[in-house]
C-alpha positions as CSV (number, residue, x, y, z in Angstrom):
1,X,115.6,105.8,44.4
2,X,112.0,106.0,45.2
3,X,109.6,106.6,42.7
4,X,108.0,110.3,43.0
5,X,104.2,109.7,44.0
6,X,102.3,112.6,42.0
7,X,100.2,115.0,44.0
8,X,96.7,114.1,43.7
9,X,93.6,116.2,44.5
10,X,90.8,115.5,46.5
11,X,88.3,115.5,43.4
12,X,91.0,113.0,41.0
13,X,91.0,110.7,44.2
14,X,87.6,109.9,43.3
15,X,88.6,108.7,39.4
16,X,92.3,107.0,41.3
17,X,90.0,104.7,43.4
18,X,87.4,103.2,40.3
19,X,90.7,102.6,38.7
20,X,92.5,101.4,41.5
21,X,89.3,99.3,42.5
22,X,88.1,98.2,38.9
23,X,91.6,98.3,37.1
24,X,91.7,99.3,33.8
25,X,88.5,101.3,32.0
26,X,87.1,103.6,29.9
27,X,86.7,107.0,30.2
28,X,82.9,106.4,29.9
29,X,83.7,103.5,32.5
30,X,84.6,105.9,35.0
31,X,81.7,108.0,34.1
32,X,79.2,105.6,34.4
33,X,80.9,104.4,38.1
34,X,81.0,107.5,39.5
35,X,77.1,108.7,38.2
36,X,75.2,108.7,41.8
37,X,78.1,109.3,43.7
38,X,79.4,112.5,42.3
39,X,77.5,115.1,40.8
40,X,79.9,115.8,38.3
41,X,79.3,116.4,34.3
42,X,80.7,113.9,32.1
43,X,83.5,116.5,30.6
44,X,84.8,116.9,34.3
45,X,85.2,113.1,35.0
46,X,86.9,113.1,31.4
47,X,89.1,116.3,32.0
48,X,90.0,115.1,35.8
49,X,91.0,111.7,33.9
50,X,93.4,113.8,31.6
51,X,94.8,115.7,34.2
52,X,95.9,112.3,35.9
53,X,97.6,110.6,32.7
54,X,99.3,114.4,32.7
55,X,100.4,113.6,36.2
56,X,101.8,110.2,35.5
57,X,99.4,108.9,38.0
58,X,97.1,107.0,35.1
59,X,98.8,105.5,31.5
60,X,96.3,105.5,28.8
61,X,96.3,102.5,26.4
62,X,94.6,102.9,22.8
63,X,92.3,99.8,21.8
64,X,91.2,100.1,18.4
65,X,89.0,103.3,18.4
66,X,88.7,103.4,22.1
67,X,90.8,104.3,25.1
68,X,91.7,102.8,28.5
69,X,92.9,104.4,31.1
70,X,94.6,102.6,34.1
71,X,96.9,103.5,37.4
72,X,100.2,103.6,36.6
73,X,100.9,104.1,41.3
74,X,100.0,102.0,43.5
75,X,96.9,102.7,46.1
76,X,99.2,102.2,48.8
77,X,101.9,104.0,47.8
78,X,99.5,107.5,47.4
79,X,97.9,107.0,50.8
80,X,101.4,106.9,52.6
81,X,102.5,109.7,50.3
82,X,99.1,111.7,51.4
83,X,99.7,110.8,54.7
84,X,103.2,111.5,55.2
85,X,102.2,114.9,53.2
86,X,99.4,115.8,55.9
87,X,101.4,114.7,59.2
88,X,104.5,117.5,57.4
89,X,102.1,120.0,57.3
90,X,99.5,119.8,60.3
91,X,102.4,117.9,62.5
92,X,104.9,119.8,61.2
93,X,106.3,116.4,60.7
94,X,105.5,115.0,63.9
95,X,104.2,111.6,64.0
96,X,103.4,111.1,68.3
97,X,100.9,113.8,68.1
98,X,99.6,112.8,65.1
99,X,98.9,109.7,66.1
100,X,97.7,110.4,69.5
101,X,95.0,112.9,67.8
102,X,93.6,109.9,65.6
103,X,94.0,107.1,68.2
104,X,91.7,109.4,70.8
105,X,89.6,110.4,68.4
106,X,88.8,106.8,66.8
107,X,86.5,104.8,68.0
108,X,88.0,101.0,68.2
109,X,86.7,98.0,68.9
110,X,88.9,95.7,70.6
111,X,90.3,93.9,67.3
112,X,91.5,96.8,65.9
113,X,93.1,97.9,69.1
114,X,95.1,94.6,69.1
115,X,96.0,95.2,65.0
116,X,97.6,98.4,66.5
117,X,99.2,97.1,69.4
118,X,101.0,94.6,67.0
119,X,101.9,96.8,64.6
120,X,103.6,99.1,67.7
121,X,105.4,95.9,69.3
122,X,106.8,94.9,65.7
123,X,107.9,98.4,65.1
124,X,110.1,98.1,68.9
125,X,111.5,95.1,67.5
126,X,112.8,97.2,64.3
């Protein structure tokens, strides 16, 4: 059975990827990454990080008078998840159009045109 990939909001994607990217930190960790990039109070960044651990998305570990906080799912895992979430409900599950909108409107040089072609000739051979 596959594990269930919690839904994750555009704002806690911000805290997923320092965690994802940094493994695990601090609540004031997170804070302190995110200052510059967000313009978000410290409580927010704090209550977005409980929400997660709520979620099941982030475990929190207790270290002597301090907290850390790490990603309990995998990056990959929530970006097929999202994806597979977007296609269902734009797409309504349709994966040719929904690749054909992001293929004409990408702009690929020619390496990444070849990733794509080999990732479409090893899914004929499945």
């Amino acid at each position: 059975m596959r594990k269930r990939i919690p839904k994750i909001a555009e704002s806690e994607w911000r805290v997923m990827q320092i965690l994802w990217e940094n493994g695990p930190q601090t609540a004031n960790d997170v804070v302190e990454a995110l200052s510059g990039k967000v313009k978000w109070k410290s409580r927010t960044i704090k209550t977005l990080i409980s929400r997660l651990v709520k979620k099941g998305a982030v475990k929190v570990t207790e270290e002597g008078y301090r907290y850390r906080y790490s990603a309990v799912v995998d990056e990959s895992a929530c970006i097929r998840s999202e994806t597979r979430s977007f296609v269902r409900r734009v797409y309504q599950g349709a994966m040719k159009p929904a690749l054909a909108a992001f293929l004409e409107d990408a702009d690929l040089s020619i390496e990444e045109i070849d990733d794509l072609q080999k990732i479409l000739h090893q899914k004929r051979k499945e």
